[in-house]
VODO-173845 format. One record per residue (C-alpha): x, y, z; residue in one letter. Coordinates in pm, whole numbers, plus 32768, in hexadecimal, padded with zeros to 4 digits. Example, Ala and Ser with C-alpha at 12.3 -4.5 7.8 and 13.67 -1.06 7.14 Angstrom:
// residues 2
SITE      X      Y      Z   aa
SITE   84CE   7E3E   830C    A
SITE   8557   7F96   82CA    S
//
This chain:
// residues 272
SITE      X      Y      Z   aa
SITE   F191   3E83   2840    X
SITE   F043   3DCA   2888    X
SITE   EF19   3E6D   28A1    X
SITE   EE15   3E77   29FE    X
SITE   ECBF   3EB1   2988    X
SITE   EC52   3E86   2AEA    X
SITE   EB5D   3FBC   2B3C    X
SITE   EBD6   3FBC   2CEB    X
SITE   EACB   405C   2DD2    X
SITE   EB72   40DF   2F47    X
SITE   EA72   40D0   305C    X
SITE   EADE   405B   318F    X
SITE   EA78   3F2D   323A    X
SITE   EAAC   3E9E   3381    X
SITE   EB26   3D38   334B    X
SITE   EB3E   3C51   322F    X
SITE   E9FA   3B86   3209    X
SITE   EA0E   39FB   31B7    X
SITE   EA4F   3A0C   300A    X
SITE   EB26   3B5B   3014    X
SITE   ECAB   3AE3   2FC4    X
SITE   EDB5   3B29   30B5    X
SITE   EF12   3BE6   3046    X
SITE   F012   3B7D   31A3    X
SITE   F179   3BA0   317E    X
SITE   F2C0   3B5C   3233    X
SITE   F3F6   3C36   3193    X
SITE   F3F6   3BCC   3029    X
SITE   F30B   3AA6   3051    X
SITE   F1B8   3A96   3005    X
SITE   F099   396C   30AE    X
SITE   F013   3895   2F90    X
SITE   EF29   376D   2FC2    X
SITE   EFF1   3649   2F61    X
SITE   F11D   372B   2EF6    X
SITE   F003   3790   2DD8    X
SITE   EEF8   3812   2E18    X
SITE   EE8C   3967   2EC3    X
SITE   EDB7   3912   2FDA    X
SITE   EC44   3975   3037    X
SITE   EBFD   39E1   31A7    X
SITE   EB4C   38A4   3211    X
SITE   EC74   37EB   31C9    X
SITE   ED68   3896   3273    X
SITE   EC8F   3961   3397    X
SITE   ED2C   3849   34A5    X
SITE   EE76   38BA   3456    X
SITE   EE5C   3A28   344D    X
SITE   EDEF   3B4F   357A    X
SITE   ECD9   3BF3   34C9    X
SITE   ED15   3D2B   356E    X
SITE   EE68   3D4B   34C8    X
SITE   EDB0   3D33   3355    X
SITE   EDA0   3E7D   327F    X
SITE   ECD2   3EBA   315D    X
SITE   ED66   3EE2   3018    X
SITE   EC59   3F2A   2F1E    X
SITE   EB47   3E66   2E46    X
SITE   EACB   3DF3   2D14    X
SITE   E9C5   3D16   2C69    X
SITE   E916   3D1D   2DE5    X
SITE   EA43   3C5C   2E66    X
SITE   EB24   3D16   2F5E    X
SITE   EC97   3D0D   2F99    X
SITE   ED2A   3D12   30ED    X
SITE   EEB2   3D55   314F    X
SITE   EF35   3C7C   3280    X
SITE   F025   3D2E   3341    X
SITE   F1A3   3C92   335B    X
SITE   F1E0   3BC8   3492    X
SITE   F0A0   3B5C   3512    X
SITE   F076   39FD   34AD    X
SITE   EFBE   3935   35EB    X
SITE   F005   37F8   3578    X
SITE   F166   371B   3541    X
SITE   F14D   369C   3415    X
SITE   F0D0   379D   3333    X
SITE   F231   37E1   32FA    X
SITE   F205   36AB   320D    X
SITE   F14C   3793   30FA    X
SITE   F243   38BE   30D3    X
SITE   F2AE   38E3   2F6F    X
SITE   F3C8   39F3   2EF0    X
SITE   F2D9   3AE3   2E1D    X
SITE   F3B9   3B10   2D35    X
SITE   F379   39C2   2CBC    X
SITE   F1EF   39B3   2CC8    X
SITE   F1E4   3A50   2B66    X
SITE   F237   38F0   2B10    X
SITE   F123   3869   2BBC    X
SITE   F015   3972   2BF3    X
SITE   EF3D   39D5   2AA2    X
SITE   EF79   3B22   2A1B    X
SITE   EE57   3BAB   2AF4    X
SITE   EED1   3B21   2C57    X
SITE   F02C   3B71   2C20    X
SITE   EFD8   3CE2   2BE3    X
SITE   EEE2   3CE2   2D1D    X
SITE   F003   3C6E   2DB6    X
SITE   F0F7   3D3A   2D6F    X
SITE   F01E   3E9D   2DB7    X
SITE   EFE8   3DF6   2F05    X
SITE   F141   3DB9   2F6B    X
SITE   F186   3F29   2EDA    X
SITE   F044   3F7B   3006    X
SITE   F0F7   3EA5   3108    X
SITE   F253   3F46   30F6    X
SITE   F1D0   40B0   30D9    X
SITE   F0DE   4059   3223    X
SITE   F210   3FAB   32DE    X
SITE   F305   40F6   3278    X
SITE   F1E8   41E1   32D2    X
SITE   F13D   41AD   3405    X
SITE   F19C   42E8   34B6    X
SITE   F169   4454   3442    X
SITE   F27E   44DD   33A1    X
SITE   F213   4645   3412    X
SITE   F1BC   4636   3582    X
SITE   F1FB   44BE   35CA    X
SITE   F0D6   442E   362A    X
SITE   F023   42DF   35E4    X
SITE   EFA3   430A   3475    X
SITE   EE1D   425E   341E    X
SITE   ED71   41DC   330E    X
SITE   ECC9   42E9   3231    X
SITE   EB6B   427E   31E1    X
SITE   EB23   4312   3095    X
SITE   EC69   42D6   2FCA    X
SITE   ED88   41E4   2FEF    X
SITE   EE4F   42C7   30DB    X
SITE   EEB4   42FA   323E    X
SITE   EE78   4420   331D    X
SITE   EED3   4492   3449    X
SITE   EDE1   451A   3515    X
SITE   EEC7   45F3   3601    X
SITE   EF50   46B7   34E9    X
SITE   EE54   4667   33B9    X
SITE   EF7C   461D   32E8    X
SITE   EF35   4534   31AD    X
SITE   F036   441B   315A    X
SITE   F000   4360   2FFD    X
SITE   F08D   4235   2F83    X
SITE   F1F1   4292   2F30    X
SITE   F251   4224   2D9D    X
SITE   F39F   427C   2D71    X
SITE   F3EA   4290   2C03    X
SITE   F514   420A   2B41    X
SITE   F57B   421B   29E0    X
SITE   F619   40F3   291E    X
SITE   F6D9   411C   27BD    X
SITE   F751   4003   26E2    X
SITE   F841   40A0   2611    X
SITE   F8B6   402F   24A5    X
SITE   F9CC   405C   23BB    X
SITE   F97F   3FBA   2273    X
SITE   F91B   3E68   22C7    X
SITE   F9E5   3E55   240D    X
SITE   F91C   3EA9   2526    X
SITE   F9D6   3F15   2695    X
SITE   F97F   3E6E   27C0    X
SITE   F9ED   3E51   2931    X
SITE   FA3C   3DD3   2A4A    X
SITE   F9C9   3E3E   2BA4    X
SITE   FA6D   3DA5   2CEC    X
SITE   F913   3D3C   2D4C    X
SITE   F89B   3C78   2C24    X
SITE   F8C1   3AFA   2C56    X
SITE   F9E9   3A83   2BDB    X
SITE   FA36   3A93   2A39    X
SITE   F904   3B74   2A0F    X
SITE   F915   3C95   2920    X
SITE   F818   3D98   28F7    X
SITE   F7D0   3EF3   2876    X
SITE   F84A   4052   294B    X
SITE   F73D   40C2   2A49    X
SITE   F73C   41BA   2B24    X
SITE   F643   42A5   2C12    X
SITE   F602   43F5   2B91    X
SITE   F672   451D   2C96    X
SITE   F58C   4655   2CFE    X
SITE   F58D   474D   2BE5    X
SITE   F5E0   4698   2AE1    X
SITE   F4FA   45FF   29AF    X
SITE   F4EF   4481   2929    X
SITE   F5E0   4518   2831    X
SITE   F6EB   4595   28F1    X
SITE   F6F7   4460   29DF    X
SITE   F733   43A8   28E0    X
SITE   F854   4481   2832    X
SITE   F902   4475   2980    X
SITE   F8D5   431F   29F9    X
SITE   F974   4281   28B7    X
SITE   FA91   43B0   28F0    X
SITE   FA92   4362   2A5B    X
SITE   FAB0   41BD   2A4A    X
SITE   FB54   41A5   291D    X
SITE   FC00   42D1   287A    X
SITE   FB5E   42F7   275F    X
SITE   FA6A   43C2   267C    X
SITE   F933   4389   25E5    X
SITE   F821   4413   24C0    X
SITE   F6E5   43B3   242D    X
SITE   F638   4373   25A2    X
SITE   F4EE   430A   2541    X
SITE   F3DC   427E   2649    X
SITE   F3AA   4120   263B    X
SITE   F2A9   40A7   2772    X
SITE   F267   40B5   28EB    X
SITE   F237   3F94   29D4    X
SITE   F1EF   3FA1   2B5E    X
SITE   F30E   3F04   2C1A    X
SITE   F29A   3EE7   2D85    X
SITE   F3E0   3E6C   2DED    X
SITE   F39D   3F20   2EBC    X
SITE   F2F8   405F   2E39    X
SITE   F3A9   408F   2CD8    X
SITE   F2FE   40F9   2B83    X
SITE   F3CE   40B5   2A61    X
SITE   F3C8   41AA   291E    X
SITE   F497   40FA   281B    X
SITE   F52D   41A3   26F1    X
SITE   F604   4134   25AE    X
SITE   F74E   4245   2577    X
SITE   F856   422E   246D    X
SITE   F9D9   423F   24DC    X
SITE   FA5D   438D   246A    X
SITE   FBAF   436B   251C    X
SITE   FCC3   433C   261E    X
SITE   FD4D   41F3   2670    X
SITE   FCD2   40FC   2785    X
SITE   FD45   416E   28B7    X
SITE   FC85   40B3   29E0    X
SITE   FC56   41A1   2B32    X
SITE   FCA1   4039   2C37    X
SITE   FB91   4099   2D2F    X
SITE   FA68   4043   2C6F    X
SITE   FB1A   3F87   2B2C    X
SITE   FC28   3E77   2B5B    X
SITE   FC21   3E2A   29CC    X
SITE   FB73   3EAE   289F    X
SITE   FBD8   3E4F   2739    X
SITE   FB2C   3E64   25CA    X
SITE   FA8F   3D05   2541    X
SITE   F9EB   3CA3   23F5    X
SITE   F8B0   3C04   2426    X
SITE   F94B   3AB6   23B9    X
SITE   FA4A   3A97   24A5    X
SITE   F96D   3B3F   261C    X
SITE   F9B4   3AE7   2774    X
SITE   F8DA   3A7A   2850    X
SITE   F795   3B59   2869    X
SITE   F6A1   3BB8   29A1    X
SITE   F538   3AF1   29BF    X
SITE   F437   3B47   28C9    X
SITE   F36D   3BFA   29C6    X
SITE   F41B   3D28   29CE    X
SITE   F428   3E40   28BE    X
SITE   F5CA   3E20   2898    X
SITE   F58A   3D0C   27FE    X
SITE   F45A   3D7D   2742    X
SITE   F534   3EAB   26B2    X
SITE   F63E   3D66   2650    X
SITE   F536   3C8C   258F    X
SITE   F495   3D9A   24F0    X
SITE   F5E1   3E0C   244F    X
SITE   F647   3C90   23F1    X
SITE   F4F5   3C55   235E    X
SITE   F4DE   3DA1   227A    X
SITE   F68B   3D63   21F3    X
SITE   F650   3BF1   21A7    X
SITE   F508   3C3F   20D9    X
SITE   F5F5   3D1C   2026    X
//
């Protein structure tokens, strides 16, 4: 759950100027500088159309520009991609944050550049971080789709799972999006009864954390087991079991706020 004391500013601007950095992405990859480093424009302008840049916002009088996917004008930039997962590893805390909003901008851009009223062509909106179309005058924001995420304990066994698209061995704790109508609450009473059968009490509000994986934001809570017995739904689960913190599989990255939810409970139970 870091914090971003950046105060952003949204004006528009036509094209990136020679210090402004440079956000370009291809699927899940990102373009560092040296597989490192997030790139200024003068270092990258040969590669890049300028015409296909968007702006993203500011701070400290240094702008941020988005690239958009596919239009790379030169071979071997291809050389530079790096998974963004894996930048929080190499990016400080402040990069790897700018990052991560702008891939969240990139993917809601790419998914949204038609009207979804009338249909057509939607445009930059020059006073707010926003698209418009100027046929209809409807008003698309940047989609966050919000998603709650419970590690559950029983004593000092803690339940965690398995989802089909973790990397192999990886256990974590139950997630799930919350549905129209419902509160943070009740999304998380029916996930857990949902993916795993069971009950819980005591849901108390642990932290939040962006996840622009694409557009995600994570509200984590701690919950008690109440009752029922593990009974795993085999769409979204393929195994969850109970484990004492000396004996854990093996966990997700630190960057996320699963694991977060993990450490914090290890840390406070072997201080006891």
């Amino acid at each position: 759950m870091e914090s971003n004391n950046l105060k952003k500013q949204y004006h528009t601007i036509d094209s990136p100027q020679s210090d402004d950095f440079i956000f370009a992405f291809e699927g899940s990859h990102i373009y560092l500088l040296d597989g490192k480093n997030c790139p200024r424009w003068h270092q990258v302008s040969h590669y890049f159309n300028p015409e296909t840049s968007f702006y993203c916002f500011s701070e400290s009088n240094t702008c941020r520009y988005l690239i958009a996917e596919n239009t790379v004008i030169a071979n071997n930039m291809h050389y530079f991609k790096v998974n963004l997962r894996s930048t929080w590893e190499i990016l400080d805390d402040l990069f790897f944050s700018l990052a991560r909003n702008a891939n969240h901008l990139h993917h809601w851009r790419k998914t949204h550049r038609y009207c979804g009223n009338c249909g057509h062509p939607n445009s930059d909106k020059t006073d707010e971080q926003a698209l418009i179309c100027h046929n209809c005058q409807q008003v698309t924001y940047p989609r966050i789709s919000p998603c709650i995420i419970v590690l559950i304990t029983n004593g000092h066994k803690i339940l965690l799972a398995r989802s089909p698209h973790f990397p192999p061995k990886i256990y974590s704790t139950l997630a799930g999006f919350i549905e129209p109508g419902e509160s943070l609450e009740q999304a998380a009473h029916r996930e857990i009864k949902e993916e795993v059968g069971i009950t819980i009490s005591q849901l108390t509000y642990f932290g939040s954390q962006p996840w622009p994986f694409p557009d995600s934001l994570m509200i984590g809570f701690h919950a008690e087991y109440l009752s029922g017995e593990i009974v795993i739904d085999q769409k979204e689960i393929e195994d969850a079991q109970w484990f004492t913190i000396d004996n854990l599989p093996e966990l997700p990255q630190k960057l996320s706020i699963g694991r977060e939810l993990i450490d914090s409970y290890i840390k406070k139970n072997v201080a006891l």
